[in-house]
Backbone as a printed PyTorch tensor [residue, N CA C, xyz], in Angstrom:
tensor([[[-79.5580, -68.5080,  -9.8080],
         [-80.7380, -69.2630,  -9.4100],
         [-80.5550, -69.7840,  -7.9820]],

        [[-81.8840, -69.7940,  -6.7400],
         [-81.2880, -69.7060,  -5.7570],
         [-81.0460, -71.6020,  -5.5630]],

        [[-80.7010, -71.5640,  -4.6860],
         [-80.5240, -73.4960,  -4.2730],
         [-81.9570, -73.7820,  -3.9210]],

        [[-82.5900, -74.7530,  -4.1400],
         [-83.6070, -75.6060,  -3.5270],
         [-83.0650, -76.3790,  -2.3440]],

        [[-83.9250, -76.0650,  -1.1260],
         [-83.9860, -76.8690,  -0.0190],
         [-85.5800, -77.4730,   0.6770]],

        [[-85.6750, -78.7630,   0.4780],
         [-86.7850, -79.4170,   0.8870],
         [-86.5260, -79.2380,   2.7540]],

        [[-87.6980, -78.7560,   3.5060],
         [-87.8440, -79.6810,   4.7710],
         [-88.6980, -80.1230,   4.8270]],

        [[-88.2590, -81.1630,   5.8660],
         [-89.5940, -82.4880,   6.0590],
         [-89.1810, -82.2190,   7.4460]],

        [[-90.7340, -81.6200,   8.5310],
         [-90.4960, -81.9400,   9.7360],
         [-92.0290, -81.6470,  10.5080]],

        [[-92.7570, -82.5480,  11.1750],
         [-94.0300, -82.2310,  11.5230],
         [-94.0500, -81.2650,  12.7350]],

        [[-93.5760, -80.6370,  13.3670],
         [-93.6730, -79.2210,  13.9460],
         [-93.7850, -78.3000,  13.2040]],

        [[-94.9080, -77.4450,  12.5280],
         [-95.1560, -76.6170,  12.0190],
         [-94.4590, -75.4190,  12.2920]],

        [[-94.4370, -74.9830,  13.5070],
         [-94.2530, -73.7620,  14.0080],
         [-92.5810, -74.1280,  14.0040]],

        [[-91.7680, -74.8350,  14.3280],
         [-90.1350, -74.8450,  13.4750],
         [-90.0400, -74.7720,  12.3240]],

        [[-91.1740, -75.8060,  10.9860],
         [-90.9630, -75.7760,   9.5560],
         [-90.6150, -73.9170,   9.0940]],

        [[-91.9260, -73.7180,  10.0330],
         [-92.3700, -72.1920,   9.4440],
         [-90.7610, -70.9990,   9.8470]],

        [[-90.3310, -71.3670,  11.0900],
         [-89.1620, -70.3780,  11.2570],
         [-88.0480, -70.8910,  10.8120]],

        [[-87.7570, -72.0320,  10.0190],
         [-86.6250, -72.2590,   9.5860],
         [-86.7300, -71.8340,   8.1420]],

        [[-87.9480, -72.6570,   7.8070],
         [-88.1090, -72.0950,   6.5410],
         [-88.1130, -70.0110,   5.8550]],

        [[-88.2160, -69.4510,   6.8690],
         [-87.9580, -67.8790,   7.1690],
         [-87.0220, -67.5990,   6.9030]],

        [[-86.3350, -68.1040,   8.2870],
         [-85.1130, -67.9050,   8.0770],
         [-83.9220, -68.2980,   6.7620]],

        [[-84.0330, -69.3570,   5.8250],
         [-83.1120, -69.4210,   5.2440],
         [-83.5640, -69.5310,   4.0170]],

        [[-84.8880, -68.7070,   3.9300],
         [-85.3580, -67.8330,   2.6080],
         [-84.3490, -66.5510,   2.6760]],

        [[-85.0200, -65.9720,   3.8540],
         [-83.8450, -64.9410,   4.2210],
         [-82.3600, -64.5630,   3.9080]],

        [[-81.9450, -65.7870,   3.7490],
         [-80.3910, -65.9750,   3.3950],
         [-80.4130, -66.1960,   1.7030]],

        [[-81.9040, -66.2840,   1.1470],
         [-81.7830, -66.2770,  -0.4970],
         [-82.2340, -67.8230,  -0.8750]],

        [[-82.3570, -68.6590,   0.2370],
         [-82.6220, -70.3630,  -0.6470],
         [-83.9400, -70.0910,  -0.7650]],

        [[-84.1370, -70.8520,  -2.0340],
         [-86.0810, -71.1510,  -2.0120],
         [-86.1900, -72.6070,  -1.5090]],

        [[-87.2080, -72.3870,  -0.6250],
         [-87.6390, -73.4790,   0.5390],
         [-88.8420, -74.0720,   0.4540]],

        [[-89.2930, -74.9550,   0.1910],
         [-90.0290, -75.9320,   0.3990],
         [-90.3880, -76.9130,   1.7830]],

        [[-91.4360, -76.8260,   2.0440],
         [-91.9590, -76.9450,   3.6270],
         [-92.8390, -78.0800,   3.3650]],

        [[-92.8830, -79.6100,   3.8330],
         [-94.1620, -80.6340,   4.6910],
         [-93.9320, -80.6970,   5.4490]],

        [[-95.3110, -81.5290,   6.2220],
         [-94.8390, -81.6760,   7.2980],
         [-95.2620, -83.1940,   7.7800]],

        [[-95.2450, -83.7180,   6.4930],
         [-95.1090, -85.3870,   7.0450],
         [-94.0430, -85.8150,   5.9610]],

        [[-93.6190, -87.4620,   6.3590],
         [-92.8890, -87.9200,   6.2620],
         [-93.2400, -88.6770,   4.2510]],

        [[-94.7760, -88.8220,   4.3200],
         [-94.8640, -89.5400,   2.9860],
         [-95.0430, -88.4260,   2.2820]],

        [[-95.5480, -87.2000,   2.4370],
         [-95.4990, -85.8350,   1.5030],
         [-93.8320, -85.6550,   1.0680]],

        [[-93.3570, -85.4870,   2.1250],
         [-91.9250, -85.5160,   1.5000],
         [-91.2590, -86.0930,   0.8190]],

        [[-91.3710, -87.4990,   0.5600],
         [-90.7160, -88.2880,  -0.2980],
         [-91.4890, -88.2270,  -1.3020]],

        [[-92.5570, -87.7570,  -1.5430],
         [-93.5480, -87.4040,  -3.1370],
         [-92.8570, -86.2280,  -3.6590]],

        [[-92.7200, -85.1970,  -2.5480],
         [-92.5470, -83.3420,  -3.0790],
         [-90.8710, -83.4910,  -3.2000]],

        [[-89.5610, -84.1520,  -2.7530],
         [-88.6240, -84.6940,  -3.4900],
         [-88.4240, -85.3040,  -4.6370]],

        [[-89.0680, -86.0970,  -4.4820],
         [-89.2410, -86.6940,  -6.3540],
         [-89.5990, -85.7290,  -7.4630]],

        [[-90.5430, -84.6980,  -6.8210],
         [-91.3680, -83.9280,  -7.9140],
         [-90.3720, -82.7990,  -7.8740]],

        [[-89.6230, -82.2250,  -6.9730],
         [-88.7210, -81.1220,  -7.2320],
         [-87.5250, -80.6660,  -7.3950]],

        [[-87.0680, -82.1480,  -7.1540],
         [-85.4370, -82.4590,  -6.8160],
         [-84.5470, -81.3110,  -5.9060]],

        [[-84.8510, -81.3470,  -5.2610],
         [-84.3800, -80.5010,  -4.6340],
         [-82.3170, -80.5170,  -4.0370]],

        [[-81.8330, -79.5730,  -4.0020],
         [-80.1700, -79.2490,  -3.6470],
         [-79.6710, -79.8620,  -2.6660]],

        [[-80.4250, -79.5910,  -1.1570],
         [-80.2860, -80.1770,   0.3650],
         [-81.8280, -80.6700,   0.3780]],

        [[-82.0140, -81.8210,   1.3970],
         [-83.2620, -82.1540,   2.0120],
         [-82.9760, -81.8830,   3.7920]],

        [[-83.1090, -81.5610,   4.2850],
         [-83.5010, -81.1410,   5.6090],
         [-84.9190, -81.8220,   6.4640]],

        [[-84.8220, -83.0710,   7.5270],
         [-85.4790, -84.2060,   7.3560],
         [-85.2850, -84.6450,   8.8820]],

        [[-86.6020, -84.3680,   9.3090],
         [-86.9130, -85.1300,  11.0110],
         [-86.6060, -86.4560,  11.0810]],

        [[-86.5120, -86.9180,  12.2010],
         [-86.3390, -87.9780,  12.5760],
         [-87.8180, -88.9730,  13.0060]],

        [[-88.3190, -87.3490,  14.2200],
         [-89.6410, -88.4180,  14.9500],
         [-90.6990, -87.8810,  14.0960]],

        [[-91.3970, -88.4750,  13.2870],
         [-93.0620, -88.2070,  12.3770],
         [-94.0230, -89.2340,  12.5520]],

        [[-95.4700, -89.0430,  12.4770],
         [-96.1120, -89.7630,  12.5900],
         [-96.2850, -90.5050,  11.3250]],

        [[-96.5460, -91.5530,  11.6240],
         [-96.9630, -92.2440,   9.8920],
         [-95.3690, -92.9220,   9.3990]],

        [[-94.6110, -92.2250,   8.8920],
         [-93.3270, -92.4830,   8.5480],
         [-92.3910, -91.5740,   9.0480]],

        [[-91.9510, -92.1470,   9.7590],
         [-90.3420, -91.4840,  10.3070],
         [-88.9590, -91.3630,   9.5700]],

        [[-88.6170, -90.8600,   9.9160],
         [-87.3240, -89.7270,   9.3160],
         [-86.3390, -90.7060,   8.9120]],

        [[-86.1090, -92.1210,   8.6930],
         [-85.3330, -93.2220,   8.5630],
         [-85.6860, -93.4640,   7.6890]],

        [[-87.5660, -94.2070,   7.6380],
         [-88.0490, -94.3550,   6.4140],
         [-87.8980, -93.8470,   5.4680]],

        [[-87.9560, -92.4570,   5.3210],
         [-88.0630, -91.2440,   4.8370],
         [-86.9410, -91.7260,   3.7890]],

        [[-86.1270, -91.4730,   4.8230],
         [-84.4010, -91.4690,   4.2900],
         [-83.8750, -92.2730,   3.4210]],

        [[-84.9590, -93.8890,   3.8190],
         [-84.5270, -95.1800,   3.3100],
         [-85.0780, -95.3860,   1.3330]],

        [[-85.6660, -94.4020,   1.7000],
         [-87.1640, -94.3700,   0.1790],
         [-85.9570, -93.1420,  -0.4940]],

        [[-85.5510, -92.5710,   0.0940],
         [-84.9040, -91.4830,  -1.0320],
         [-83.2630, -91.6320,  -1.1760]],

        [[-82.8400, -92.4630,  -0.8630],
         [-81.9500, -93.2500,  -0.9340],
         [-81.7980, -94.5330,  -1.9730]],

        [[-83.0540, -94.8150,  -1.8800],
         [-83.3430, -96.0010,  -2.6850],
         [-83.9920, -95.9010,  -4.3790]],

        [[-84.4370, -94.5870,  -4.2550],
         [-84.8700, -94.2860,  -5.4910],
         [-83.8940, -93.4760,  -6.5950]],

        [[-83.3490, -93.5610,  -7.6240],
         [-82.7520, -93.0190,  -8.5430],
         [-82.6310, -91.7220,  -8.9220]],

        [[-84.0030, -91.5010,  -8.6570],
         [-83.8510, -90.2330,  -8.7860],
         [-83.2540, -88.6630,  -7.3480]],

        [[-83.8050, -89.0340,  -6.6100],
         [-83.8470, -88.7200,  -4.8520],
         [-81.9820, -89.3660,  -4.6160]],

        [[-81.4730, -90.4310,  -4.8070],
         [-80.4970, -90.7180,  -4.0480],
         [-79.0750, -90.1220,  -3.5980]],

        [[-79.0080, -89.2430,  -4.6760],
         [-77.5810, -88.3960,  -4.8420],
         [-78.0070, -86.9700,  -4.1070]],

        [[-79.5720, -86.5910,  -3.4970],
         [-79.1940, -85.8910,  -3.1260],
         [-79.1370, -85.5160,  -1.5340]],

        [[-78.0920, -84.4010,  -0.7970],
         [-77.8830, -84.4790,   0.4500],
         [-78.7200, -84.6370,   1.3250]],

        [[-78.7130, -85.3940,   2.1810],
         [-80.6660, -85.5750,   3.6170],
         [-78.7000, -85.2110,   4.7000]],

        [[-79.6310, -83.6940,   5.3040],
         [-79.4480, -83.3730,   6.8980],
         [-80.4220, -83.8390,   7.7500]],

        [[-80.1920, -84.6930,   8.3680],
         [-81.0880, -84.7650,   9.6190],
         [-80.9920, -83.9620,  11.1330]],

        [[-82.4660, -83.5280,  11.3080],
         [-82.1830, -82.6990,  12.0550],
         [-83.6840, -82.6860,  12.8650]],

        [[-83.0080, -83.4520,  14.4770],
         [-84.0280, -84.2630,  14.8890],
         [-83.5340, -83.8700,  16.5150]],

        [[-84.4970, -83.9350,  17.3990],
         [-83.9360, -83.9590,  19.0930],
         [-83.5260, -85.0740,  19.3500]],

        [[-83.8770, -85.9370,  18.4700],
         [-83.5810, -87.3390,  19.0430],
         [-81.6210, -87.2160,  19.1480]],

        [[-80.8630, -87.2420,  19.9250],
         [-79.6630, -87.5970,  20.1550],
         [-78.7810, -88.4260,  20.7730]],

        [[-79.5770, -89.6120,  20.6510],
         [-78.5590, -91.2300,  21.2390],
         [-78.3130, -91.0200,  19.8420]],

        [[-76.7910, -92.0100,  20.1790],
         [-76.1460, -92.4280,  19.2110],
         [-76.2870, -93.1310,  17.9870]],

        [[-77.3800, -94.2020,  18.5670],
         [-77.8020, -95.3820,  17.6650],
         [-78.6180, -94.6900,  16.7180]],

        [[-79.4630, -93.6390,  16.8440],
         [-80.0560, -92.8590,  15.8980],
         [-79.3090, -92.1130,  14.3750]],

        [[-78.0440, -91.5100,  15.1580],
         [-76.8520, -90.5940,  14.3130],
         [-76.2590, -92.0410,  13.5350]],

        [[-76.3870, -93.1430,  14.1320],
         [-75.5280, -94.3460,  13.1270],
         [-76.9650, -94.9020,  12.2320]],

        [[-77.7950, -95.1080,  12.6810],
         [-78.8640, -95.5970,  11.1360],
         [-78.8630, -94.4530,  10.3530]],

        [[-79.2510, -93.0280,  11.0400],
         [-79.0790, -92.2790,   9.5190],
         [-77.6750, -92.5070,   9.0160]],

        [[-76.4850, -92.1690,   9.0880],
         [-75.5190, -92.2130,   8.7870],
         [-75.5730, -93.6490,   8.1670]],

        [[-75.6350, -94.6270,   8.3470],
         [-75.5880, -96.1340,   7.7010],
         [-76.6320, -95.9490,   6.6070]],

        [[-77.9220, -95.1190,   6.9570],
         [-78.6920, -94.8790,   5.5850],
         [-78.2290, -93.6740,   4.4960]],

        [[-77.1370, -93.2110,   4.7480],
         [-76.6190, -92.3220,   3.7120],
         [-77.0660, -90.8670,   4.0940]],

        [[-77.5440, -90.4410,   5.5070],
         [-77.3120, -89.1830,   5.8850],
         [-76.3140, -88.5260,   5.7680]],

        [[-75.8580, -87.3300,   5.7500],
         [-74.6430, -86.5460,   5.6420],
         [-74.3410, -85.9790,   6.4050]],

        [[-75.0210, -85.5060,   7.5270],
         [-74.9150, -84.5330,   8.6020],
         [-76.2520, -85.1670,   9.7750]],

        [[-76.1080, -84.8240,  10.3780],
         [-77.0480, -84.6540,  11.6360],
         [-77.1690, -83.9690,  12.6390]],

        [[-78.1220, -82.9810,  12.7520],
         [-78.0270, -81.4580,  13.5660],
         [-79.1470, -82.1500,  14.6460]],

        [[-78.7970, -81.6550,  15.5880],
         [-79.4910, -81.6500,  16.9930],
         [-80.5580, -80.5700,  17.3870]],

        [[-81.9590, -80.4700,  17.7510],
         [-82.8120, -79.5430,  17.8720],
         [-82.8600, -79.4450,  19.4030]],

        [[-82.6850, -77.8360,  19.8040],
         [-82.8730, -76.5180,  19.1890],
         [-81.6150, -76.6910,  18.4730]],

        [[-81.7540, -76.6310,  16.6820],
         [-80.8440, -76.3130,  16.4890],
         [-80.3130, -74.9000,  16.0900]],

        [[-78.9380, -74.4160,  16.1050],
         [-78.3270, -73.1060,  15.8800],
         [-78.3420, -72.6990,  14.2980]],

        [[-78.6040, -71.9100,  14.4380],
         [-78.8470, -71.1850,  12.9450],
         [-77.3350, -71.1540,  12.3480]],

        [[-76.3970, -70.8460,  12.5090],
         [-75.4960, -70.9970,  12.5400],
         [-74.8460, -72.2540,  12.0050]],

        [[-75.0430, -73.3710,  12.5750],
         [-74.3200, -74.4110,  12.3500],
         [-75.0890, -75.0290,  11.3970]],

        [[-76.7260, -74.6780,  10.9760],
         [-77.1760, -75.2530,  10.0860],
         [-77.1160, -74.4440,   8.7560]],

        [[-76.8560, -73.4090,   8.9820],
         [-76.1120, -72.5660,   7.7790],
         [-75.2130, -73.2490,   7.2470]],

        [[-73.7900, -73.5450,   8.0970],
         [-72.5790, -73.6450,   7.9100],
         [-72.8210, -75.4090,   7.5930]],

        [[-73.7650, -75.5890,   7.7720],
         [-73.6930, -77.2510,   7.5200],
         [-74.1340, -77.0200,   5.7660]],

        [[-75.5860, -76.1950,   5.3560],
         [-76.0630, -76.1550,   4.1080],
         [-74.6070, -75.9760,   3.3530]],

        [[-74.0860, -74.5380,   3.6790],
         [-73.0920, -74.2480,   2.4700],
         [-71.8060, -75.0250,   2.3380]],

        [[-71.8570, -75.7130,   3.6330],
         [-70.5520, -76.8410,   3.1550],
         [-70.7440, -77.8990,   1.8370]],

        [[-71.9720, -78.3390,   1.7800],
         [-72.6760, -79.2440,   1.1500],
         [-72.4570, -78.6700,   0.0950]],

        [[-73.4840, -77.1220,  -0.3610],
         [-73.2980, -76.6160,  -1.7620],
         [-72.3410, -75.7620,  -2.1230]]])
């Protein structure tokens, strides 16, 4: 059965080629592209990895983080963040909110591979 991976990221045109791409590799992928869809379509699917912007309109990628963290069901599972934003103070609230990783955009296919299968 393949792994479930949620992304949450409002650039469509990245959701759409990441999400390609690592169908491609066999995960079934799940695509929003806001911040409160995602924390609904997590709850409803539980998903393996969450894969999760930083900058969104409405609710941002912290919030995001802070709601699925906080809920029982959502909390155990992995949030990569994977955001352009790259000051530091950003990589320490997710990380202080229970992020696991944090990938930098453009990110490398490669390292976000090697980030998923470390996880599973």
């Amino acid at each position: 059965m393949a792994k479930k991976i949620l992304l949450i990221d409002d650039e469509r045109e990245f959701t759409e080629m990441i999400k390609m791409r690592l169908e491609a590799l066999g995960y079934d992928v799940a695509a929003v592209n806001e911040g409160k869809l995602g924390f609904e379509m997590a709850k409803k699917i539980l998903p393996d990895i969450i894969l999760l912007d930083l900058v969104m309109p409405e609710k941002n990628g912290l919030l995001v983080l802070s709601e699925l963290k906080g809920n029982p069901y959502t909390e155990v599972i992995p949030v990569i963040m994977l955001t352009a934003k790259t000051e530091e103070e950003y990589q320490m609230d997710a990380g202080s909110l229970g992020a696991v990783n944090y990938l930098s955009k453009p990110v490398k296919m490669e390292e976000l591979e090697a980030a998923i299968k470390k996880l599973l």
